[in-house]
C-alpha positions in Angstrom: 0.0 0.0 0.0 1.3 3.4 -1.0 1.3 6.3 1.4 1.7 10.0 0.2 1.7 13.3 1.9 -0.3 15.1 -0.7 0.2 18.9 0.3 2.7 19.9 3.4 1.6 23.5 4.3 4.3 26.0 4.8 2.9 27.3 8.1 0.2 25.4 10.2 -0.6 27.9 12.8 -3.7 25.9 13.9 -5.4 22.8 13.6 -5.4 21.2 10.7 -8.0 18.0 10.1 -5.5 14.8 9.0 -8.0 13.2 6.2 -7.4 9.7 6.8 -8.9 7.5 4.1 -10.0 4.3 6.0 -11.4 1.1 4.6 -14.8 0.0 6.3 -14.7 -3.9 7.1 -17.1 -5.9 8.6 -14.7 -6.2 11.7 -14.2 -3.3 12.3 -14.6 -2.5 15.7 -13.3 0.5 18.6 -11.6 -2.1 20.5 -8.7 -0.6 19.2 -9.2 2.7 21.0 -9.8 0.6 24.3 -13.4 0.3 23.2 -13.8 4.1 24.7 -17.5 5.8 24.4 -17.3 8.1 21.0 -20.0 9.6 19.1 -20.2 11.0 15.7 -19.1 14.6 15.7 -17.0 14.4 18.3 -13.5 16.5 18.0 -10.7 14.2 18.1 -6.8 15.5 19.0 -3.2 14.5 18.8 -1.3 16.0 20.8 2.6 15.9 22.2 4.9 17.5 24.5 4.2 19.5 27.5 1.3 20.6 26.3 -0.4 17.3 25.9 1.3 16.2 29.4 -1.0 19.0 31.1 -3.9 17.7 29.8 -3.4 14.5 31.7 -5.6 15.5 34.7 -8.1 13.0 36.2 -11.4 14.8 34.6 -9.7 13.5 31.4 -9.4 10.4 32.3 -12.6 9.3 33.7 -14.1 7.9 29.9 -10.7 6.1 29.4 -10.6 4.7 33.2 -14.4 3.8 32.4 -13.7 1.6 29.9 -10.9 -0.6 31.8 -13.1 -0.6 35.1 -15.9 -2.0 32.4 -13.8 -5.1 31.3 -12.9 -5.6 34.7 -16.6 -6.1 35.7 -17.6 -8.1 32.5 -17.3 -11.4 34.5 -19.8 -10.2 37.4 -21.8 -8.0 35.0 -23.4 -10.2 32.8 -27.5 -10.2 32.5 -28.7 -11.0 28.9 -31.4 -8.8 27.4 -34.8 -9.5 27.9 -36.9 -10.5 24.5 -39.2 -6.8 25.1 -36.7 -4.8 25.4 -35.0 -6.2 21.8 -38.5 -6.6 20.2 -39.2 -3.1 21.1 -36.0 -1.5 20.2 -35.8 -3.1 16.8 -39.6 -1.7 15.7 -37.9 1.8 16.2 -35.0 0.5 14.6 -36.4 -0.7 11.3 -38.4 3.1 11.2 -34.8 4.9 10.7 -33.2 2.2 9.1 -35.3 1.8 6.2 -35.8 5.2 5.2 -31.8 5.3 4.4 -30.3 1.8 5.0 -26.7 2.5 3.1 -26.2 5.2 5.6 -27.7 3.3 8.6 -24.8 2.9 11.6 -25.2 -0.1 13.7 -22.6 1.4 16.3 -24.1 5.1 16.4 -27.5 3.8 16.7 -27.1 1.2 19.7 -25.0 3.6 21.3 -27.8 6.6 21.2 -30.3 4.1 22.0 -28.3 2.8 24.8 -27.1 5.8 25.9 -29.9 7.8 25.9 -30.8 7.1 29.9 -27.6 7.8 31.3 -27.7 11.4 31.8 -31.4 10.4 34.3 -30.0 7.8 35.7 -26.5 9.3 36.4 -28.2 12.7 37.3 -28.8 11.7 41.5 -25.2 10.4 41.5 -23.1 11.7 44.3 -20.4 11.4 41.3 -22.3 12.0 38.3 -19.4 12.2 35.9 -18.1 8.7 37.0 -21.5 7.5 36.8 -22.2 8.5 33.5 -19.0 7.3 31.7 -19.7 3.8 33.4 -23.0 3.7 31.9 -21.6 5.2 28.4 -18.4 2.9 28.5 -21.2 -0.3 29.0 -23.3 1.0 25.8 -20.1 1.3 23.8 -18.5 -2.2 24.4 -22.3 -3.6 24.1 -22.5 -2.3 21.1 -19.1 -2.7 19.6 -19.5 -6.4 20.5 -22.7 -6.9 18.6 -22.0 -4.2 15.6 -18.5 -5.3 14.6 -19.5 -8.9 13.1 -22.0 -7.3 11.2 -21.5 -6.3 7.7 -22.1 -3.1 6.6 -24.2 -4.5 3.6 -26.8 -6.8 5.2 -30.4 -5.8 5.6 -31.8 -3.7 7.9 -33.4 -6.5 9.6 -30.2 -8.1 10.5 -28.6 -4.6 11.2 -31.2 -3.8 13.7 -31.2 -6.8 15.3 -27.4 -6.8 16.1 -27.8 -2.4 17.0 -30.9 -3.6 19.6 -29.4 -6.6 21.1 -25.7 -4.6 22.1 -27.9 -2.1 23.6 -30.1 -4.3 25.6 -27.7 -6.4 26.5 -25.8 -3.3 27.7 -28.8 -1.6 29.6 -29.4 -5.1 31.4 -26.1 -4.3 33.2 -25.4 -1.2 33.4 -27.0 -0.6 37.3 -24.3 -3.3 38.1 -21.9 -1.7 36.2 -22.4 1.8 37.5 -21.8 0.0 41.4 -18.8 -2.2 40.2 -17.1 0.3 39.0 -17.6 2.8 41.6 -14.4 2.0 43.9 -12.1 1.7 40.9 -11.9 4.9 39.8 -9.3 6.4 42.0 -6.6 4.0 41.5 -7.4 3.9 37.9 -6.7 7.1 37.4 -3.3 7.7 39.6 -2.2 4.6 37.2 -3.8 6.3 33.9 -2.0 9.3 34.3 1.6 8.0 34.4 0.6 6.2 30.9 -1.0 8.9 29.5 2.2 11.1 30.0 4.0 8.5 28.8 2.0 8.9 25.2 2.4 12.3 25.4 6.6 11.6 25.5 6.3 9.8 22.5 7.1 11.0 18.9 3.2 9.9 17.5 1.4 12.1 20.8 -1.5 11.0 22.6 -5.0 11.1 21.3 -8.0 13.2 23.1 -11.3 12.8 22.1 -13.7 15.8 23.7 -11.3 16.7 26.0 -10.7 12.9 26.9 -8.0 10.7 27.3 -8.0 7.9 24.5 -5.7 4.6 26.2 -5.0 3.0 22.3 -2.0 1.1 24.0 -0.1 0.8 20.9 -2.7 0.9 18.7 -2.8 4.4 17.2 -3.1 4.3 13.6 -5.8 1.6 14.2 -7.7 3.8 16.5 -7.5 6.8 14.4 -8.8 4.3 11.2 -11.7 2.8 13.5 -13.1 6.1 14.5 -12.5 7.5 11.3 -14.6 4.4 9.4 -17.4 3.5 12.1 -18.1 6.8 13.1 -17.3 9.5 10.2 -14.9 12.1 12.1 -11.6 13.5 11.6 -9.0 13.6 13.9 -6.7 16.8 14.3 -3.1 17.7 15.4 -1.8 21.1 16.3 1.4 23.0 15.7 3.4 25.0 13.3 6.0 24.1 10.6 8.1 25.1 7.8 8.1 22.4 5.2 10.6 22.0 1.9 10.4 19.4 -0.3 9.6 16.3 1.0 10.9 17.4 4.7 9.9 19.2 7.5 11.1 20.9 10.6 9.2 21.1 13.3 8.3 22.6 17.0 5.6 21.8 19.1 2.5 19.9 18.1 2.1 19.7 14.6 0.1 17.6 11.9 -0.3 17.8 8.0 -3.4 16.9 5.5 -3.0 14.0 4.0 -4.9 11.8 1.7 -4.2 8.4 0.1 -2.9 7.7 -3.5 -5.3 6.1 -5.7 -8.2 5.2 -3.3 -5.9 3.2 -1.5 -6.8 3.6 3.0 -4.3 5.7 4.1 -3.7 3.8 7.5 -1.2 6.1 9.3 -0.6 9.3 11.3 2.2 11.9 10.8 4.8 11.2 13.2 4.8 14.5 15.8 7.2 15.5 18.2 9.5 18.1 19.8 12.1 19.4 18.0 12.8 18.3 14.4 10.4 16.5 12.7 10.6 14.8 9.1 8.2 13.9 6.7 9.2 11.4 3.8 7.1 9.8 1.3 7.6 5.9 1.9 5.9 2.8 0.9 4.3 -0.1 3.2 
């Protein structure tokens, strides 16, 4: 697969969107961005440096922390979906599915249908913010479970069914979620916030999404293509550069736009980092 940088800007005084070309496969999933709770239009950074090290406060990593504490709890945590709440879901299901089925998301749709009691039931919480990224990070693995083995081009029948199944299967444990979870949170984070400086050392930056903390492990150019595919955003980097030729120096945080060569997924991220900073057209 060939990679190209198609236009390196001169100066890039803000953020500039990377366009990452990602192929949609039936697998894909966002286990690769620790299965994290993201919507569509959500704003998606890179950053590196200092910068990105202050940003590595607790609040950010509540989602992130969420999502471990959810795994951790899988194995006590695990009501199946009654046969109402799936029958019901998929009526409303087929309604929005069939007026546009190529454009029909099996992930967005569980997760808003999931989702869409958490701020009610997270709203008497003595810790609200905890509560509510416990119920999201529930939805989003429910969801991701059931949505990634199905194929974008089945019917909406099949669709629907997998979209209302993640999410009842999610709200049947949620409440035991919400409690398991509860105590874990303070020891995740002290332990999140080592690693997520540790990204932020790194010449590829750590990833924010909203303002939180993405834990991709190694995983970054998958995590940038799954949220790319399955949920239709762009991910941004900030910083400034000169660029000549094929090379450029940089300080800071810094991205380019890029775009693939002949249709072909472009799969990766500009490498980013303090100091200099080079660019080269290269083939994988």
């Amino acid at each position: 697969m060939r990679r190209t940088f198609s236009s390196l800007l001169h100066t890039l005084a803000f953020a500039i969107p990377l366009l990452l070309a990602a192929e949609v496969r039936a697998d894909s999933s966002l286990a690769p961005c620790g299965e994290i709770f993201v919507q569509g239009g959500a704003e998606c950074t890179v950053y590196v440096g200092p910068v990105c090290e202050g940003m590595c406060k607790p609040v950010s990593l509540t989602a992130a922390c969420a999502a471990d504490l959810r795994a951790e709890c899988a194995g006590d945590c695990n009501a199946e979906a009654s046969v109402d709440c799936v029958g019901s879901c998929e009526g409303e299901c087929r309604a929005d599915c069939d007026v546009d089925p190529g454009e029909f998301n099996c992930q967005l749709e569980c997760q808003a249908d999931c989702s869409a009691n958490c701020d009610g039931k997270c709203s008497a919480s003595a810790n609200g913010g905890e509560c509510k990224a416990s119920c999201e990070a529930t939805c989003s693995a429910g969801c991701d479970g059931q949505c990634k083995v199905t194929p974008p081009e089945v019917d909406c029948e099949a669709k629907c069914q997998a979209s209302c199944t993640g999410s009842c299967d999610a709200q049947a444990n949620i409440d035991c979620q919400i409690d398991c979870q509860a105590s874990g949170y303070v020891n995740c984070r002290a332990d999140l916030e080592g690693g997520c400086k540790l990204h932020c050392q790194r010449p590829e930056g750590a990833l924010f999404c909203d303002g939180q903390f993405v834990d991709v492990g190694g995983q970054l150019d998958a995590c940038v293509d799954a949220l790319k595919a399955l949920l239709d955003i762009e991910v941004y980097a900030e910083g400034s550069a000169e660029c000549k030729g094929n090379t450029c120096h940089a300080e800071g945080e810094v991205g380019c736009e890029c775009n693939a060569n002949g249709g072909s997924p472009a799969g990766g991220l500009a490498l980013m980092g303090l100091g200099l900073l080079a660019w080269r057209r290269r083939q994988a």
